[in-house]
N, C-alpha and C positions, 0 to 999 in steps of 0.2 A: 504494500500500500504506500502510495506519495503523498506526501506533505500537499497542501493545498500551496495554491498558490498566493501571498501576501497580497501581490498585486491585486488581486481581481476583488480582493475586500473594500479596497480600498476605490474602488468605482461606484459609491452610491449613488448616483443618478440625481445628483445638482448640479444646478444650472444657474447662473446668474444674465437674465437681459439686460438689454441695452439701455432699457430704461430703469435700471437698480431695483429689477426685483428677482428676489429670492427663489427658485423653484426647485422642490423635492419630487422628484420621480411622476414628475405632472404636474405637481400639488402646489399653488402659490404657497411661501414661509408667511403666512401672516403675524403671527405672532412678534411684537414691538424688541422684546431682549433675546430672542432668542435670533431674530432676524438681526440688531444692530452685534450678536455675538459673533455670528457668521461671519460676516463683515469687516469686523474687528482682526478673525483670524486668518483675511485671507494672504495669500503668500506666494510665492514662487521656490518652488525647489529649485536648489542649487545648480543639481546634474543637468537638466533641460530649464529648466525656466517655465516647465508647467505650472499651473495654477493650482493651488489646493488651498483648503481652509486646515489652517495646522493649529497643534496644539503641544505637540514641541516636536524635538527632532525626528521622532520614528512614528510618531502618531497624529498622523494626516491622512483627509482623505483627496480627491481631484475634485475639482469641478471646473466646467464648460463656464466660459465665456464671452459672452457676446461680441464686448466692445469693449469699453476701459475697464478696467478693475473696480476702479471706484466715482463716484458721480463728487462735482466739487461746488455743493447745493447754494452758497452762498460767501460773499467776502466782503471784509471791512478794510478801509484803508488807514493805517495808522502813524500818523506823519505821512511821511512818501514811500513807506514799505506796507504789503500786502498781504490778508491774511485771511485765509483760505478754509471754511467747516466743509467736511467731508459727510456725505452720508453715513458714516459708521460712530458719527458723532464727536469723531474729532477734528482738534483744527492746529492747524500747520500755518509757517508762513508759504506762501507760494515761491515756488522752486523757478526764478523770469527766468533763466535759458532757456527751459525746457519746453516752453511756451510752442506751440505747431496747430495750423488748420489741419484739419484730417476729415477724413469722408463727408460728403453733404458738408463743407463748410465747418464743420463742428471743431470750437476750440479744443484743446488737450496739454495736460504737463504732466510731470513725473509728480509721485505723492511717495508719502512714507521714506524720504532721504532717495529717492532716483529708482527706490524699490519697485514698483507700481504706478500704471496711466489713471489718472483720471479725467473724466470728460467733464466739462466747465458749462454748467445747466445757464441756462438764460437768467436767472435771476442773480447770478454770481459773475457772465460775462455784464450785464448793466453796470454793475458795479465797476469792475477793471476797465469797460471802455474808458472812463475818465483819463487813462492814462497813455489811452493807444492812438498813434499817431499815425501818418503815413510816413513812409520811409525813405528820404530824399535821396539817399543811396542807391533803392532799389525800386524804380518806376512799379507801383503793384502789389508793393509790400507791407508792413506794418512791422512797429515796434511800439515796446511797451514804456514807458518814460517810468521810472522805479527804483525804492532804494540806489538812488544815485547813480543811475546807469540808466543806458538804451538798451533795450536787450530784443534782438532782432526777432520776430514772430516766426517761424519755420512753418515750411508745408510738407507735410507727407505723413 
């Protein structure tokens, strides 16, 4: 008789869409802590840069992802630096390099120190427009004026 395999435990059938919600093997996560826990754990293994909601080294499972990892619901400007609430209920200051359009237009930047993408909801790009300019540099382009710096908008 063989050992099962680790791997195949470790596919429970979550999924996170494009628009930050939670699904179990079909099933919206409605639940409010159990849903911002998910969220909280999700992660990238090392080896490939798959996606899993971990709970430490060896106990993780995968899940499917749509689009960014995390949604970035809302941001305050404080002085001239920027500061970014994550759907999982936390808040970060915004990471300007990382700044890029990506599909349909949709802003995005790295979250969790370059860890993880999050996509930049409308009520959080209103905010940061205050600061985005066109880019005299680059006929078509945008940069964000911030934390004392230009920091060029990227596509792709």
């Amino acid at each position: 008789m063989t050992a099962p395999d680790p791997e195949r435990f470790r596919q429970i059938g979550l999924r996170l869409d494009r628009n930050g919600r939670l699904w179990h093997q079909g099933e919206e996560v409605t639940h409010p802590r159990l849903r911002q826990a998910l969220l909280r754990w999700l992660d990238l293994r090392d080896e490939d840069r798959r996606p899993v909601v971990r709970l430490d080294e060896t106990r993780y499972a995968y899940i499917d992802v749509d689009d960014a990892h995390l949604l970035v619901t809302s941001a305050r400007w404080d002085g001239d630096r920027i500061f970014v609430v994550l759907n999982d209920g936390s808040e970060e200051e915004l990471a300007y390099a990382s700044l890029r359009v990506g599909d349909g237009d949709a802003l995005y930047c790295t979250v969790r120190g370059g860890r993880l993408e999050g996509r930049v909801t409308t009520p959080a790009y209103q905010v940061l427009a205050a600061g985005i300019d066109d880019d005299p540099d680059r006929p078509g382009s945008f940069v964000l004026r911030a934390a004392g710096g230009r920091f060029a908008i990227g596509h792709g």
